[in-house]
Residue frames as qw, qx, qy, qz and C-alpha x, y, z in Angstrom:
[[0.177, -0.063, -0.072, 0.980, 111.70, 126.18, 171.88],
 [0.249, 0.613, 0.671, -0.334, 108.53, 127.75, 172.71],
 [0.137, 0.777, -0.022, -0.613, 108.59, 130.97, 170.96],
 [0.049, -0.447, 0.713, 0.538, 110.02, 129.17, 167.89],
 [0.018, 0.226, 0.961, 0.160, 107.02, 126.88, 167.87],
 [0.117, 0.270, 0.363, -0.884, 104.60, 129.83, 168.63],
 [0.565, 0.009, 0.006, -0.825, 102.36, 129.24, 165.87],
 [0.429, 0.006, -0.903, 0.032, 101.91, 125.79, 166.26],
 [0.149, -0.490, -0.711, 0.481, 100.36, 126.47, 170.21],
 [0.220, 0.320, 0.002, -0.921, 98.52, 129.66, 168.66],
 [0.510, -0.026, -0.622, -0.594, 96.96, 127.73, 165.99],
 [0.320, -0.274, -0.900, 0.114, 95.64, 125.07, 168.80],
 [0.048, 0.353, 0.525, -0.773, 94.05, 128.02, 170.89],
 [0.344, 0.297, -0.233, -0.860, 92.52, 129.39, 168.00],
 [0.364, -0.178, -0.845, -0.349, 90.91, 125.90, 167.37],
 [0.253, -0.374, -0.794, 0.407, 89.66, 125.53, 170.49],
 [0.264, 0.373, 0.569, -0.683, 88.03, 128.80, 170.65],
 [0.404, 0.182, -0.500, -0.744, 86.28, 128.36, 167.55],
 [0.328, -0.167, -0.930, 0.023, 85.17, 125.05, 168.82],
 [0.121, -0.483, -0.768, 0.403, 83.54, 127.15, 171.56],
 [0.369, 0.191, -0.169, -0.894, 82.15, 129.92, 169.50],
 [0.406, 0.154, -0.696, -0.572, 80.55, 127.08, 167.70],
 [0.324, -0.245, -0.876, 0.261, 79.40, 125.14, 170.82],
 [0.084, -0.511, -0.621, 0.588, 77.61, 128.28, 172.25],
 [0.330, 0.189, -0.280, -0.881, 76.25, 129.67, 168.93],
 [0.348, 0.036, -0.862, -0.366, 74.86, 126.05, 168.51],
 [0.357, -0.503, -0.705, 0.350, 73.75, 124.60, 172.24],
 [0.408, -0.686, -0.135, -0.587, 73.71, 127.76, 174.26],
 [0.315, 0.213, -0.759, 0.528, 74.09, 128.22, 177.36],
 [0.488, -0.566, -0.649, -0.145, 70.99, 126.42, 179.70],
 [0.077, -0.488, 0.290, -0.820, 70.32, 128.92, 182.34],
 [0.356, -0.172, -0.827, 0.400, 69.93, 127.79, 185.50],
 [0.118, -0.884, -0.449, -0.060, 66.93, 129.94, 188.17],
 [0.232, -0.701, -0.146, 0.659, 69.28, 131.99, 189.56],
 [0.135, -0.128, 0.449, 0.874, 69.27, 133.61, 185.54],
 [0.207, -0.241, -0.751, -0.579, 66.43, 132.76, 184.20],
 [0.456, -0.159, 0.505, -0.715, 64.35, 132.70, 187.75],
 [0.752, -0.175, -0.540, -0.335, 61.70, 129.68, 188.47],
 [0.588, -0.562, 0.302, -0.497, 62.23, 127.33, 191.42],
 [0.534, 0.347, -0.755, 0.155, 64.60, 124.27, 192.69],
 [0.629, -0.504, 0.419, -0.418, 63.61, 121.62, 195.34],
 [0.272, 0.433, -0.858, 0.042, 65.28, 118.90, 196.63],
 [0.650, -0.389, 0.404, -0.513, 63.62, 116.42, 198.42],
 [0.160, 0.294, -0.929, 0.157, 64.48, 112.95, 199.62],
 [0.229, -0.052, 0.856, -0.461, 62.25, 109.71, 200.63],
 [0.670, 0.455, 0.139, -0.570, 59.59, 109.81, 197.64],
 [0.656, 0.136, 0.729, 0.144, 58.85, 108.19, 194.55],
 [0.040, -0.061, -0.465, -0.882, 59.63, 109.97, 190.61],
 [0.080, -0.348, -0.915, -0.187, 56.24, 108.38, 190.00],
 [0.188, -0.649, -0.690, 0.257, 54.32, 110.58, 192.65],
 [0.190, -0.515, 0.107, 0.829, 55.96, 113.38, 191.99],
 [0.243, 0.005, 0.817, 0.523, 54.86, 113.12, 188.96],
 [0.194, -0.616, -0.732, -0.218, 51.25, 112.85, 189.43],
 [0.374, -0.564, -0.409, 0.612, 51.62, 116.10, 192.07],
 [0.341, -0.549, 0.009, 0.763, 52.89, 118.29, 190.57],
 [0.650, 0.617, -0.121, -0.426, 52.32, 120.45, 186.99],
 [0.928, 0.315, 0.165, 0.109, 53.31, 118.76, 183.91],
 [0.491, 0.788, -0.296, 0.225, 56.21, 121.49, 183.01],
 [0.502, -0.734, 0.458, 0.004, 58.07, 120.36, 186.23],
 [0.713, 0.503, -0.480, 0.091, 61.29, 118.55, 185.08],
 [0.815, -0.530, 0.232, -0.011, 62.55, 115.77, 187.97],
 [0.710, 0.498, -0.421, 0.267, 66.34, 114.62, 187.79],
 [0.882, -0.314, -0.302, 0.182, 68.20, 112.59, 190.27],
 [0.054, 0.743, -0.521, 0.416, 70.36, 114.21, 193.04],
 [0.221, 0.494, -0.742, 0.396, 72.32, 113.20, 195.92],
 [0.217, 0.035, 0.815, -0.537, 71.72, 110.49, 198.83],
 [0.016, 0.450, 0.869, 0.207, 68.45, 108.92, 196.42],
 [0.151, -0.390, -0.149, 0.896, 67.20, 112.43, 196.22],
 [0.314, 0.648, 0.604, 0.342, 64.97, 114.25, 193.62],
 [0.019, 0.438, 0.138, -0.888, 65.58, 117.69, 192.42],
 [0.215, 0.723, 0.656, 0.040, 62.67, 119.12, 190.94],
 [0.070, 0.231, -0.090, -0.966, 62.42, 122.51, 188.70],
 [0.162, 0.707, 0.625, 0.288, 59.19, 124.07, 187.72],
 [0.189, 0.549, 0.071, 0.811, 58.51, 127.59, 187.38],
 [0.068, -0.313, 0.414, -0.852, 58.14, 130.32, 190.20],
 [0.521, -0.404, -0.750, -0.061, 56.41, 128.75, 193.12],
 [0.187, -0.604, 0.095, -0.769, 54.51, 131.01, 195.65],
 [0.107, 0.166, -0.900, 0.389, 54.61, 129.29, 199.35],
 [0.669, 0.008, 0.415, -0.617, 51.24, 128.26, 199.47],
 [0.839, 0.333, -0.337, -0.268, 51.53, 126.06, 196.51],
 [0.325, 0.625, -0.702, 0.108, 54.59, 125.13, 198.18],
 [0.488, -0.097, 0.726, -0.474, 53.01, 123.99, 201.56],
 [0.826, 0.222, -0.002, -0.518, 50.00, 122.88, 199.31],
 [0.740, 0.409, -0.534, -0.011, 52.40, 120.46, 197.08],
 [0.207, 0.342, -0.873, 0.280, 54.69, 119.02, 199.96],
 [0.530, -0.158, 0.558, -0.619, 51.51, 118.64, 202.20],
 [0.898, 0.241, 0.097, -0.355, 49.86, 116.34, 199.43],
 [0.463, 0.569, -0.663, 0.152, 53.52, 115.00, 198.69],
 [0.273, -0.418, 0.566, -0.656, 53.32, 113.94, 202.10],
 [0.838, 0.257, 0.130, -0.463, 49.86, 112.28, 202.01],
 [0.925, 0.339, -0.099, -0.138, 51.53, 109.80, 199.53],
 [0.615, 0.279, -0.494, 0.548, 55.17, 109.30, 200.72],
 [0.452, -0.877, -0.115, -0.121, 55.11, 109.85, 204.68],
 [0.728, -0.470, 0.011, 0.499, 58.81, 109.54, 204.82],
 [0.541, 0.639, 0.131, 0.531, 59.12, 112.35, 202.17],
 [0.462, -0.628, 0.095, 0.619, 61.97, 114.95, 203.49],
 [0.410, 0.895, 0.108, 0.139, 62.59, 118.46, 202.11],
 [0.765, -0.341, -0.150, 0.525, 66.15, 119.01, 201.63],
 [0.264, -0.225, 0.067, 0.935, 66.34, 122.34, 200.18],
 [0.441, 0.659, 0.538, 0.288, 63.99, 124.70, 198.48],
 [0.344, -0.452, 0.037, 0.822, 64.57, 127.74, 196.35],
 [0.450, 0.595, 0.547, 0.381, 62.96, 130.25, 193.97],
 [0.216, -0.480, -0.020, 0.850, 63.55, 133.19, 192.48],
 [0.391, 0.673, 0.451, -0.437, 61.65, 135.59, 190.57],
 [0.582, 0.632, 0.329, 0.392, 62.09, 136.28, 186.49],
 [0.011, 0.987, 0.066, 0.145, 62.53, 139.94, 187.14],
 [0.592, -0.737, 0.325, 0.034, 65.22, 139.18, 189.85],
 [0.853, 0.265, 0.388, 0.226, 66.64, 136.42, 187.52],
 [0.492, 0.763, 0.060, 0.416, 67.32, 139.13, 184.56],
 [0.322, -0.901, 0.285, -0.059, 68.96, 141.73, 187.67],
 [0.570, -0.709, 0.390, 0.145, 71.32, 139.19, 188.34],
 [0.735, 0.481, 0.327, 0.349, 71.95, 138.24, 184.98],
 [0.194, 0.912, 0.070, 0.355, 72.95, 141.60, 184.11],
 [0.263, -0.787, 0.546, -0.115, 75.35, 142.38, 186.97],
 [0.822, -0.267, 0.412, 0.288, 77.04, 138.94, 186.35],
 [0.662, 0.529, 0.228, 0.480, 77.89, 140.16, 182.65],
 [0.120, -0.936, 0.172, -0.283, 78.60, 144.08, 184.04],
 [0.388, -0.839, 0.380, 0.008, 81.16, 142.57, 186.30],
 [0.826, 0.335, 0.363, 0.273, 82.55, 140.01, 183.99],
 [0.536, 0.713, 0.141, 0.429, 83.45, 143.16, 181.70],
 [0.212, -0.932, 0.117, -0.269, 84.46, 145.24, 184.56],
 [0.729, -0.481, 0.415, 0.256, 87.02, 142.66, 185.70],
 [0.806, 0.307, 0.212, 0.460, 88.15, 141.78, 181.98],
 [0.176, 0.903, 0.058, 0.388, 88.78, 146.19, 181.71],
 [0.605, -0.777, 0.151, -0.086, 90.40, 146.32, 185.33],
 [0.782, -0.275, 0.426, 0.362, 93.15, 143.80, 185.04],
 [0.627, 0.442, 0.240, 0.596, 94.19, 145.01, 181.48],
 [0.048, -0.908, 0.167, -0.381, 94.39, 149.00, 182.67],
 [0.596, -0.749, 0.289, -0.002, 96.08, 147.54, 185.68],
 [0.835, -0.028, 0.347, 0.426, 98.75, 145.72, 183.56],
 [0.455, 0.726, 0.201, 0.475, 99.10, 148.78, 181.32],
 [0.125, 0.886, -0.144, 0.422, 100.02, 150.42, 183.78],
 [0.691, -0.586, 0.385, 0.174, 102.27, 148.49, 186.08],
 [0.771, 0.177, 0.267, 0.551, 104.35, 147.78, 182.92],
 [0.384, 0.904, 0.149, 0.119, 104.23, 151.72, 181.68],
 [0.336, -0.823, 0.413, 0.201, 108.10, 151.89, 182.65],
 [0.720, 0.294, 0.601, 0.185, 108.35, 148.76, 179.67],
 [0.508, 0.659, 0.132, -0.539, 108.07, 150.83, 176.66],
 [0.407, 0.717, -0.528, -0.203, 110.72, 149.32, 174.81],
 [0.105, -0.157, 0.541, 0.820, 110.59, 147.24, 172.67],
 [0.229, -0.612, -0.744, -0.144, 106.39, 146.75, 173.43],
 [0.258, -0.544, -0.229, -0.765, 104.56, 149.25, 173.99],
 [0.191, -0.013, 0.824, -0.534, 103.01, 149.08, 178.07],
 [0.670, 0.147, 0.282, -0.671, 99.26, 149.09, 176.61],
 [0.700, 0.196, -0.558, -0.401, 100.08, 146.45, 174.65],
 [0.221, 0.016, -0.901, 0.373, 101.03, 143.98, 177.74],
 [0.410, 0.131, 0.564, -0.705, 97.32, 144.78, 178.53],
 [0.652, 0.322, -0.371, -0.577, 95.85, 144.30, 175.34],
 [0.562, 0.169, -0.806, -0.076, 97.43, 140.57, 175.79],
 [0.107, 0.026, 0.839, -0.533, 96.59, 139.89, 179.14],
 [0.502, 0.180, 0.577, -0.619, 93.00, 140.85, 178.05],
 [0.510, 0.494, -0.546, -0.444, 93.19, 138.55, 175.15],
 [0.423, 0.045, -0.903, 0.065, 94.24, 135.70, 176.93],
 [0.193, 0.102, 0.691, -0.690, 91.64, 136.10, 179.73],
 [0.532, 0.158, 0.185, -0.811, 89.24, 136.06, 177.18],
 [0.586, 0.174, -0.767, -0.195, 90.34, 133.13, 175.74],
 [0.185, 0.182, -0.877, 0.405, 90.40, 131.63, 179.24],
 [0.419, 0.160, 0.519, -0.728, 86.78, 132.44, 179.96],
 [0.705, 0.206, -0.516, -0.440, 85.67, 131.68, 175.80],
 [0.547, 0.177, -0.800, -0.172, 86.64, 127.95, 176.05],
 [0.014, -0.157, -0.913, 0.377, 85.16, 126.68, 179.90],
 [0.425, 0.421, 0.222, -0.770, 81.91, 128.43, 178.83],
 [0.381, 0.371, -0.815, -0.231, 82.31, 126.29, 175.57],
 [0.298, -0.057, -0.950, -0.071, 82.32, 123.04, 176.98],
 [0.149, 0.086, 0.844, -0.507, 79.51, 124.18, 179.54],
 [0.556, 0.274, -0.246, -0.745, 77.28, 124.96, 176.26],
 [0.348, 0.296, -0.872, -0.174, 78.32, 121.13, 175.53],
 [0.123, 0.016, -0.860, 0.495, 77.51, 119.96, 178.60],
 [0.348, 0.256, 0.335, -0.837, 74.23, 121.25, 178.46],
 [0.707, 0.245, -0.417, -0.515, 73.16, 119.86, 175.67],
 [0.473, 0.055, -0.878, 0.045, 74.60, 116.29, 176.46],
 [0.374, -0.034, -0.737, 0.562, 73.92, 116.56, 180.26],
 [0.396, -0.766, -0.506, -0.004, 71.79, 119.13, 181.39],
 [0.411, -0.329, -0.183, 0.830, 74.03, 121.62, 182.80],
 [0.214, -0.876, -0.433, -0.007, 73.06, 124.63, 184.07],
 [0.377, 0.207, -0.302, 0.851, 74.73, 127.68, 184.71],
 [0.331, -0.908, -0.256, -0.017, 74.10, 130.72, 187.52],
 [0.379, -0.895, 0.201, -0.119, 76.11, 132.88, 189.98],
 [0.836, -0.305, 0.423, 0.172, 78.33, 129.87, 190.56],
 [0.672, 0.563, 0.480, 0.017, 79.19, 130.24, 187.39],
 [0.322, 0.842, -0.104, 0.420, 80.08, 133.45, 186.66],
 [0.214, -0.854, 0.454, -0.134, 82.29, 133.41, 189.83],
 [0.896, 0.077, 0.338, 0.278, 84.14, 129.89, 188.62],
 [0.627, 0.573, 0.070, 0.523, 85.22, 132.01, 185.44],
 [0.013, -0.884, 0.312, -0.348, 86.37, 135.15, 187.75],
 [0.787, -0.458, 0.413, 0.021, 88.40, 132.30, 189.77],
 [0.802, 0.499, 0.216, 0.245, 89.54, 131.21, 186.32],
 [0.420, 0.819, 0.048, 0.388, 90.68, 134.85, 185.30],
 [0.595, -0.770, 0.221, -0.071, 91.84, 135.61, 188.91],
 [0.914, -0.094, 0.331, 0.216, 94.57, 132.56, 188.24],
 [0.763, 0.379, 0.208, 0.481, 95.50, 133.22, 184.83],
 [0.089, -0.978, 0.102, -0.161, 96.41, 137.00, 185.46],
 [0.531, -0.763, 0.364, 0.065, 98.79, 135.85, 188.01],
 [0.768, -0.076, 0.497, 0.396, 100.56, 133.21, 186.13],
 [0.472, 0.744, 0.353, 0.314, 100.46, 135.88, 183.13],
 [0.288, -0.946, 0.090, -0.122, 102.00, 138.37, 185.31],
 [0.636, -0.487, 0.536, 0.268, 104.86, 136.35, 186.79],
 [0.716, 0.198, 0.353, 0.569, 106.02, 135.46, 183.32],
 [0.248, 0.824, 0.334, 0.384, 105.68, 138.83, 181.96],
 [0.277, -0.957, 0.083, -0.026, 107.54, 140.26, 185.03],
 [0.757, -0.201, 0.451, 0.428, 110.53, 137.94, 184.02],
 [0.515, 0.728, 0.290, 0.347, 110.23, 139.90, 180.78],
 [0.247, 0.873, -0.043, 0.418, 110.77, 142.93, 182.03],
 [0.636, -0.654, 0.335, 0.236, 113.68, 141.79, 184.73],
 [0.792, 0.057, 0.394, 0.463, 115.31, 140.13, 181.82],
 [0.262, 0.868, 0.231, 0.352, 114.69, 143.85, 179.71],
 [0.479, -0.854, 0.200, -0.029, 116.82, 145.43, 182.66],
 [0.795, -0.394, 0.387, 0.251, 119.35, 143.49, 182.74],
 [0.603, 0.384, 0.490, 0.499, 119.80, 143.48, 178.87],
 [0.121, 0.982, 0.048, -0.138, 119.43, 147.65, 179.18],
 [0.082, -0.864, 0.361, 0.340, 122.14, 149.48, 176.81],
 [0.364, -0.248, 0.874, 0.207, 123.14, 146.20, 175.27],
 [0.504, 0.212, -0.537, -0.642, 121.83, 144.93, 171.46],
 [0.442, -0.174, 0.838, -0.268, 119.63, 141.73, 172.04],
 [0.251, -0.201, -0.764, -0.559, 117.14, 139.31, 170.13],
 [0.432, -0.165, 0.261, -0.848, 113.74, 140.39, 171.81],
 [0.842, -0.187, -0.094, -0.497, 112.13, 137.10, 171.19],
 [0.743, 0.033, -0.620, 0.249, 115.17, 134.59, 172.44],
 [0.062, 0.135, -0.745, 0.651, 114.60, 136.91, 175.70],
 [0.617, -0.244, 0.238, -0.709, 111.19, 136.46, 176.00],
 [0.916, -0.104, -0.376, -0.093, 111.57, 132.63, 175.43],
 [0.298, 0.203, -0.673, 0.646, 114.79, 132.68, 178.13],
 [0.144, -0.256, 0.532, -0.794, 112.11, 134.20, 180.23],
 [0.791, -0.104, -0.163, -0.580, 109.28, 131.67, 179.73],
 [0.566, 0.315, -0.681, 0.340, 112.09, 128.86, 180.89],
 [0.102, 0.322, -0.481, 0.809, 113.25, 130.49, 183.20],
 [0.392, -0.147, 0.274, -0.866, 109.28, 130.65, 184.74],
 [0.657, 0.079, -0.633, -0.403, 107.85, 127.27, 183.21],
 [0.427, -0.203, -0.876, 0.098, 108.17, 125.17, 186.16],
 [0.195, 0.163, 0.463, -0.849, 106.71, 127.50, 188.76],
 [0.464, -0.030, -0.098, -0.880, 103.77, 127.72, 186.61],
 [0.622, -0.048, -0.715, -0.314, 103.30, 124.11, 185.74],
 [0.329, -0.187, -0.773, 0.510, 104.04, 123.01, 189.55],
 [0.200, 0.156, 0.403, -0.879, 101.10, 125.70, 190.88],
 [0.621, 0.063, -0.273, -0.732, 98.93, 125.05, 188.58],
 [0.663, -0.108, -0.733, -0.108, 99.20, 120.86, 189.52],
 [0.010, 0.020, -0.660, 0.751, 99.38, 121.98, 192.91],
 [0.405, 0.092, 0.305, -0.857, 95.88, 123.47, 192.61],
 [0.623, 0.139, -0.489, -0.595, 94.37, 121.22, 189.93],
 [0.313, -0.054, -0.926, 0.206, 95.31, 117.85, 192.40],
 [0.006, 0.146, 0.577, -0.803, 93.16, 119.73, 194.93],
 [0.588, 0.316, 0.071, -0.741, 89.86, 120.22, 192.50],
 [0.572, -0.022, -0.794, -0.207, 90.20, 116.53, 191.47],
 [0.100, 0.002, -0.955, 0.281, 89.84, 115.53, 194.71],
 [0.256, 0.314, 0.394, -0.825, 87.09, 118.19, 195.27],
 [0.316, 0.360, -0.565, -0.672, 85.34, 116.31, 192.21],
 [0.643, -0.071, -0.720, -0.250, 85.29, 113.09, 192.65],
 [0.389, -0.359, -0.758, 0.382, 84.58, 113.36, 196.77],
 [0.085, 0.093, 0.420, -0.899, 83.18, 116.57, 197.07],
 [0.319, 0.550, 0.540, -0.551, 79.01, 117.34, 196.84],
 [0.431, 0.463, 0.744, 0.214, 77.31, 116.72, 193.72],
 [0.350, 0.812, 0.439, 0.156, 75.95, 119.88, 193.03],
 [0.079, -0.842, 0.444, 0.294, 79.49, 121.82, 193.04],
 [0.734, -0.096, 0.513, 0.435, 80.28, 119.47, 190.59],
 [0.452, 0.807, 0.287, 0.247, 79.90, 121.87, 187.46],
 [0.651, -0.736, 0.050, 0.177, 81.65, 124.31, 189.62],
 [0.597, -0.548, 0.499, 0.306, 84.51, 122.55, 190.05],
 [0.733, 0.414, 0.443, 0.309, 84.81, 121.71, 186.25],
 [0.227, 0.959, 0.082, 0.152, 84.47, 125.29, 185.08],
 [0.162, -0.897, 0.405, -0.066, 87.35, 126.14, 187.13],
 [0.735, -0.144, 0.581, 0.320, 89.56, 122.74, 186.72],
 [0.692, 0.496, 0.368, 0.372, 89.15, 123.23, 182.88],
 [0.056, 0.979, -0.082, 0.178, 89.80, 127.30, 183.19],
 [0.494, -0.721, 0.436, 0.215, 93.48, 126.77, 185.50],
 [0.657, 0.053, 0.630, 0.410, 94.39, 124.03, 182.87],
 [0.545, 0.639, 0.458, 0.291, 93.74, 126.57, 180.01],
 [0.126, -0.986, 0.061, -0.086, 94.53, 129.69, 181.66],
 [0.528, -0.560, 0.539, 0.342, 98.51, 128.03, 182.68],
 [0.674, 0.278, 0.547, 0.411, 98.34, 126.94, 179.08],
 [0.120, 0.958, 0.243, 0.096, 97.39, 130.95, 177.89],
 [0.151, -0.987, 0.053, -0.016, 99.82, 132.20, 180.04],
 [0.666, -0.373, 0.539, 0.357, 103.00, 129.97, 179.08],
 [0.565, 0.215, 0.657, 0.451, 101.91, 129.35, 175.05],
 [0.285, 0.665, 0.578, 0.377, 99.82, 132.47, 173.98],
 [0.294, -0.937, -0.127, 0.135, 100.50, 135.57, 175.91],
 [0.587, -0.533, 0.429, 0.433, 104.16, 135.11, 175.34],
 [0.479, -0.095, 0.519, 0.701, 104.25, 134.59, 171.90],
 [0.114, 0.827, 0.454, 0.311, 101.56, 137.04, 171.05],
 [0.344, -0.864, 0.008, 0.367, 104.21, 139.60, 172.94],
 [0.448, -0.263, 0.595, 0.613, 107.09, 138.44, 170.34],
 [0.384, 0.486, 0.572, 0.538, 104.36, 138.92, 166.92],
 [0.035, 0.984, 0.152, 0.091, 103.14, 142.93, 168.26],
 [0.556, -0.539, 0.276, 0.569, 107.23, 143.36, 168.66],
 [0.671, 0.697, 0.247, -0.052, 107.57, 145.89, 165.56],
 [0.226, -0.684, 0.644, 0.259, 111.27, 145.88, 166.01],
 [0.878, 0.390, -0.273, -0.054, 113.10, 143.50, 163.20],
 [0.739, 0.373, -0.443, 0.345, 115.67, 141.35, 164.34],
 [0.672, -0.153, -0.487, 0.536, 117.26, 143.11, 167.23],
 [0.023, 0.893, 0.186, 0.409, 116.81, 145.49, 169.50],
 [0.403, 0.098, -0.513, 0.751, 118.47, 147.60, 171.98],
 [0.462, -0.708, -0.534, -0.016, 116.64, 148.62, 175.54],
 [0.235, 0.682, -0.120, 0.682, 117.67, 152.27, 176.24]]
């Protein structure tokens, strides 16, 4: 019984995000250029070695795709750029540029800033918009409180893949950017819905039960039942589809794809174990109620 075991899968969320408070008070999270700003090139058909000897000293080389080399050093102005590949060149003649990219510090902070502005502006949106598609609910929850939870568990769902990419940085290198912050609105996008569809079984099952004395938390576990496989079966639907995109799709969407594999798997886990029974502890009815 879910709702009977409620703190049992509450206490596990509440580890976890403490784990990732504690992972991104500790590590941080390594900003990538499009935050921080500097410059990213790929290039293919050289040697670490030369690179090496080319280029400044702060440049940091690390292996990409197809025997590749991606290279970060700080903001590079396209004469240095020509300058460096031309003398790259000179010493590797089969050297091939497969991408380059910089952005400026200034620009960096801009888009920093509007990734956190809309971050908050989605987490505010989707909880007013649940407050008020329920506001015909009031009994025995409140409608602003079916927002309050929705924007509880969304922040849990963003806390803990932001977490492990603090982790990941440290161990690995990961990077975040742009990619990034729209993984976790793909994340939140998800869990809404699956948060929604149980929550609208609530209040079908609240109907039905109008005029009539009930226990408020054996219908909100009837109605997590009742919704359990849909969620589990959409969510493996989508999750089969970012394995595959994982382990065959393009290296550098491979962070990406984590962010959002680990978010669907937490966010169906939010919206089945923690949303639900965080609906049954703000229920200040005792015992039974009746739905006028």
């Amino acid at each position: 019984m879910i709702i009977k075991n409620k703190y049992i899968f509450l206490g596990l969320s509440l580890l976890l995000i403490v784990a990732a408070i504690v992972a991104l008070v500790t590590f941080g999270l390594k900003e990538g250029i499009d935050f921080k700003g500097g410059t990213q090139w790929e290039i293919n058909g050289v040697k670490q070695e030369n690179l090496q000897t080319i280029l400044p000293k702060d440049t940091i080389i690390t292996n990409g795709s197809n025997n590749s080399f991606i290279v970060r050093l700080p903001e590079l102005s396209e004469a240095d750029h020509q300058k460096y590949f031309k003398e790259i060149k000179e010493k590797d003649s089969e050297a091939v540029e497969l991408s380059f990219e910089t952005i400026g510090s200034s620009i960096g902070q801009e888009l920093k800033q509007k990734a956190i502005w809309a971050f908050l502006f989605v987490l505010l949106g989707i909880s007013l918009y649940i407050a008020f598609a329920f506001r015909k609910v009031s009994h025995p929850v409140s409608s602003w409180k079916y927002g309050f939870i929705t924007l509880l568990t969304l922040f849990h769902d963003a806390l803990i893949p932001a977490g492990l990419m603090a982790i990941l940085g440290w161990l690995y290198g990961a990077e975040i950017g742009v990619n990034f912050i729209v993984a976790i609105l793909v994340v939140m996008g998800f869990s809404v819905h699956d948060t929604i569809v149980v929550f609208d079984r609530i209040r079908e099952n609240l109907r039905l039960e109008k005029g009539t004395n009930f226990d408020f938390s054996n219908l909100v576990n009837k109605s997590v039942v009742q919704t359990f496989a849909r969620s589990i079966n959409t969510s493996l639907t989508l999750i089969l589809v970012l394995l595959a995109l994982y382990f065959l799709g393009a290296d550098s969407l491979r962070s990406f794809i984590v962010v959002i594999l680990v978010g669907v798997v937490v966010g169906t886990y939010s919206s089945i174990f923690v949303a639900s029974p965080l609906l049954v502890l703000v229920n200040p009815v005792r015992n039974r109620d009746r739905v006028l």
